[in-house]
C-alpha positions in Angstrom: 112.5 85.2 99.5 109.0 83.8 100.3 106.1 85.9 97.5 104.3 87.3 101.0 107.8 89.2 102.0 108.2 89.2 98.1 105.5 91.8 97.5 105.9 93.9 101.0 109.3 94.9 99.2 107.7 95.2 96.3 105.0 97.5 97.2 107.2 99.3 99.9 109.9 100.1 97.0 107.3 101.4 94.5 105.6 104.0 97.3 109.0 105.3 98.0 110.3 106.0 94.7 107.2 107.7 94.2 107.1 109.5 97.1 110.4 111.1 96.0 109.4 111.9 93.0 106.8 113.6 94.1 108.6 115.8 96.7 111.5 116.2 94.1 109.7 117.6 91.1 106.2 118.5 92.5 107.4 121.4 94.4 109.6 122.7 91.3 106.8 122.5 88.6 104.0 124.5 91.1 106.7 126.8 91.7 107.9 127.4 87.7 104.6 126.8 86.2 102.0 127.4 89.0 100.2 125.0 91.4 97.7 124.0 88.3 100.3 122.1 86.4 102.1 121.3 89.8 98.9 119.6 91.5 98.6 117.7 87.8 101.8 116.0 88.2 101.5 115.3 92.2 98.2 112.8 90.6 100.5 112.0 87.3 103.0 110.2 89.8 100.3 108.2 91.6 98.4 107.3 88.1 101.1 106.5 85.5 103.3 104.1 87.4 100.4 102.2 88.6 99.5 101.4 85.1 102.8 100.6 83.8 102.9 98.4 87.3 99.9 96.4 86.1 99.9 96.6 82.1 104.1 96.0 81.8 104.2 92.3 83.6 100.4 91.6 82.0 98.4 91.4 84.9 94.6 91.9 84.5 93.2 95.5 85.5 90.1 93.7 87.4 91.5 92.5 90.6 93.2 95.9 90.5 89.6 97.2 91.0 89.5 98.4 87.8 86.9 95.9 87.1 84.7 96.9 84.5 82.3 94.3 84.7 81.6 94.7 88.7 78.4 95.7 89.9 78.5 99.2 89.6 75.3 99.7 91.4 76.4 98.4 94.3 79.6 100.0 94.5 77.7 103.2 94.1 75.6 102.2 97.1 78.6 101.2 99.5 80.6 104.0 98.2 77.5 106.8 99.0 77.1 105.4 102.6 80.7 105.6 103.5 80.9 108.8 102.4 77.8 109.9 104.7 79.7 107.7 107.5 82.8 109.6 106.7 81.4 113.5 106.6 79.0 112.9 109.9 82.0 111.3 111.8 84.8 112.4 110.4 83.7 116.4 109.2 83.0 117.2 113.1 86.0 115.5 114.1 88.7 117.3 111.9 86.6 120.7 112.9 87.9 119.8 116.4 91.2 118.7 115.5 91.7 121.9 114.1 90.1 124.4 117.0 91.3 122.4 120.3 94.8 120.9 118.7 95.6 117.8 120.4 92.8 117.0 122.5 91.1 117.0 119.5 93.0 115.2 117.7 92.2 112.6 120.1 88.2 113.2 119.7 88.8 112.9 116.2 90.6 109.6 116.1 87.7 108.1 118.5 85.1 109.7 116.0 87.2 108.0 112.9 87.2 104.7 114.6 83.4 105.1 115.4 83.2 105.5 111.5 85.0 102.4 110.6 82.5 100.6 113.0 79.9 101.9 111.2 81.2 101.3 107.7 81.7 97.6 108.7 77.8 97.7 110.4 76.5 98.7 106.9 78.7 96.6 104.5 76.7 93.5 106.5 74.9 93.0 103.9 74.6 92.8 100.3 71.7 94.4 98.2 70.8 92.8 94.6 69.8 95.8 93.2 69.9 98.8 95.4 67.7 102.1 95.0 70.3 104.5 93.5 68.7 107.5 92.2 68.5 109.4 95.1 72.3 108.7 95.9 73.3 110.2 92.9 70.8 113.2 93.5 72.2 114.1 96.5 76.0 113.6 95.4 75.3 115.8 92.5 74.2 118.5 94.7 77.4 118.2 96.9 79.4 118.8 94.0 77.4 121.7 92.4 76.7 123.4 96.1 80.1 124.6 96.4 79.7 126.8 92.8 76.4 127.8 93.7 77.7 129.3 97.1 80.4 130.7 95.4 78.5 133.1 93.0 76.3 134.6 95.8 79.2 135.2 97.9 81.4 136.4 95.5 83.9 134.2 95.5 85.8 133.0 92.8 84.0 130.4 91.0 87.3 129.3 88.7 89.2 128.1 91.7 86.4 126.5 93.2 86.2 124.3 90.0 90.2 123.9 90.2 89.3 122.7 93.6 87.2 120.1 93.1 89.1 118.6 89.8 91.6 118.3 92.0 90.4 116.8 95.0 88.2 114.4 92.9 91.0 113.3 89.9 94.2 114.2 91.8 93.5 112.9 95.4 89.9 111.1 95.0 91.1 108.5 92.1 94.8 109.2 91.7 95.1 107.9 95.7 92.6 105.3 95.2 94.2 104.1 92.3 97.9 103.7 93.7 97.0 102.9 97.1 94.1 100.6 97.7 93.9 99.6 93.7 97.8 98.9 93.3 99.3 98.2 96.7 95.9 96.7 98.8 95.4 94.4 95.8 98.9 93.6 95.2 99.6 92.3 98.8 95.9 90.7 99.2 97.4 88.6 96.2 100.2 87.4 98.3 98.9 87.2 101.9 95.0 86.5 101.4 92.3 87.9 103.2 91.7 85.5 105.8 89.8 87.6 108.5 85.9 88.8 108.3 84.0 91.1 110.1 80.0 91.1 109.4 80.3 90.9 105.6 83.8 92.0 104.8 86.5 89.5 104.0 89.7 91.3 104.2 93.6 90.3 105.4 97.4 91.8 106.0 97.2 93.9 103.1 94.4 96.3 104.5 96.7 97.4 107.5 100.3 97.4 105.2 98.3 99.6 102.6 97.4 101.6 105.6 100.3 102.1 107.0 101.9 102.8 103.5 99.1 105.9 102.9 99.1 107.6 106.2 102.9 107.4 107.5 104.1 109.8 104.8 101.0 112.1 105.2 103.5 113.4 108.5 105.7 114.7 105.6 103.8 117.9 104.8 106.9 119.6 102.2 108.9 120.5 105.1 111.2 117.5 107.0 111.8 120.0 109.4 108.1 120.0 110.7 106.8 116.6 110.7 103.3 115.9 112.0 103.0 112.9 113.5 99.6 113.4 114.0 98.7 113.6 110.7 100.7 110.5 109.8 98.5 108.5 112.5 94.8 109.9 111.4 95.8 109.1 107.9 96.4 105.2 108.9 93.2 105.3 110.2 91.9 106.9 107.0 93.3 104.3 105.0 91.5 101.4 106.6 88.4 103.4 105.6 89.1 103.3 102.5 90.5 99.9 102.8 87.2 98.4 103.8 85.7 100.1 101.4 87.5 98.5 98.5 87.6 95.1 100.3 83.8 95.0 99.9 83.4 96.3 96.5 86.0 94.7 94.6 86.5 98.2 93.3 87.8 101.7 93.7 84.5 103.0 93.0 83.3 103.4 96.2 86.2 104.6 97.8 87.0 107.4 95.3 83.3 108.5 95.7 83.9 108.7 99.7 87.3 110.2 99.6 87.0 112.7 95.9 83.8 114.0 97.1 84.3 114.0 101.2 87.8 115.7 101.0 86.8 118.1 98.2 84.0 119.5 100.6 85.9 119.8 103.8 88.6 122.0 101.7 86.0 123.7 99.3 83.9 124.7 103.1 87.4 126.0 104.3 88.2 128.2 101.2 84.3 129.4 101.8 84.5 130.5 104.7 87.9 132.2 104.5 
């Protein structure tokens, strides 16, 4: 077996076995010990095996993007303006998704692939040292507007913190981590990344990883109801991720877009319920 088909079964293996035991214990645990502990473990299965995956057979954490010598300033910089790309495109379009069903589903995909032609427009170039004060600024006060709404509406500020631990630990890094850090890398390793748009070099491995996130997001706990459309806007969302850690050399940016994006979509929700 050639190493390209090699590490396709590889990779494919791995997000199975996860996958089940995620749907085999996750459920159990939010249902014996509450969703805290039960959301904990749901990022405990994505995390943990990706480390043993990369410290057991001794490969190097850096083209894992866990590189700590990167330039973190730049990272910050891709990673802020994919996650404007992704809340001015993408917010609007799930908003749609949600209040017109399937024709908006359809908006919604054309508004996430206007995004990825965006990302790829702005990753044209690469600044030496870019201006990253404000970017911080303003992700600070997406993170702390959500509390600050809570208290003067009365909400509950406790679960609102819950929230966003999880969305930016559990789903933010823990996905990152498994998906674009572990499987994106593993198969760019194997097939290369012969292919560039603008100023990102990518290959096979960006649409495999893809596929490999968003075809189980159809499974949402109940095999019964399957949502195929779900399963097709996550591919896309993994190629926006993808292109994100294609052009970083890290999972910086793309837990920045996706922790701090996803957490405010599903923070807004519980606010306005």
């Amino acid at each position: 077996m050639d190493s390209k088909a090699l590490a396709l079964l590889e990779v494919t293996g791995v997000k199975l076995a996860v996958k089940f035991a995620m749907v085999s214990t996750v459920p159990y645990l939010a249902r014996r010990f509450g969703p805290w502990l039960g959301n904990a473990f749901d990022g405990m299965w994505l995390i943990v095996p990706t480390l043993l995956l990369m410290l057991l057979p001794g490969r190097r954490l850096a083209p894992y993007g866990l590189n700590l010598s990167f330039n973190w300033r730049t990272a910050l910089h891709f990673g802020f303006w994919a996650l404007v790309a992704k809340m001015v495109f993408e917010g609007p379009g799930f908003m749609l998704w949600r209040a017109l069903g399937t024709p908006g589903f359809l908006i919604a995909l054309l508004l996430v692939g206007l995004s990825i032609g965006l990302l790829l427009w702005m990753f044209r170039e690469n600044p030496e040292m870019p201006r990253i004060a404000w970017k911080i600024a303003i992700m600070v006060v997406l993170l702390v507007l959500p509390g600050g709404v809570a208290v003067t509406a009365g909400k509950d500020l406790a679960r609102i913190l819950r929230l966003q631990l999880y969305f930016l630990v559990w789903i933010g890094f823990a996905e990152e981590f498994f998906h674009r850090g572990y499987i994106q890398s593993r198969l760019n390793e194997a097939w290369g990344r012969p292919w560039r748009i603008w100023g990102t070099q990518f290959g096979p491995g960006l649409f495999f990883a893809s596929l490999l996130f968003g075809l189980p997001h159809m499974y949402q706990g109940d095999l019964a109801q399957m949502n195929v459309l779900m399963g097709i806007g996550a591919c896309f969302g993994g190629l926006f991720f993808g292109i994100i850690r294609e052009k970083t050399g890290s999972i910086v940016g793309g837990v920045i877009a996706h922790g701090i994006a996803t957490a405010g979509g599903e923070i807004y929700g519980f606010l306005q319920g």
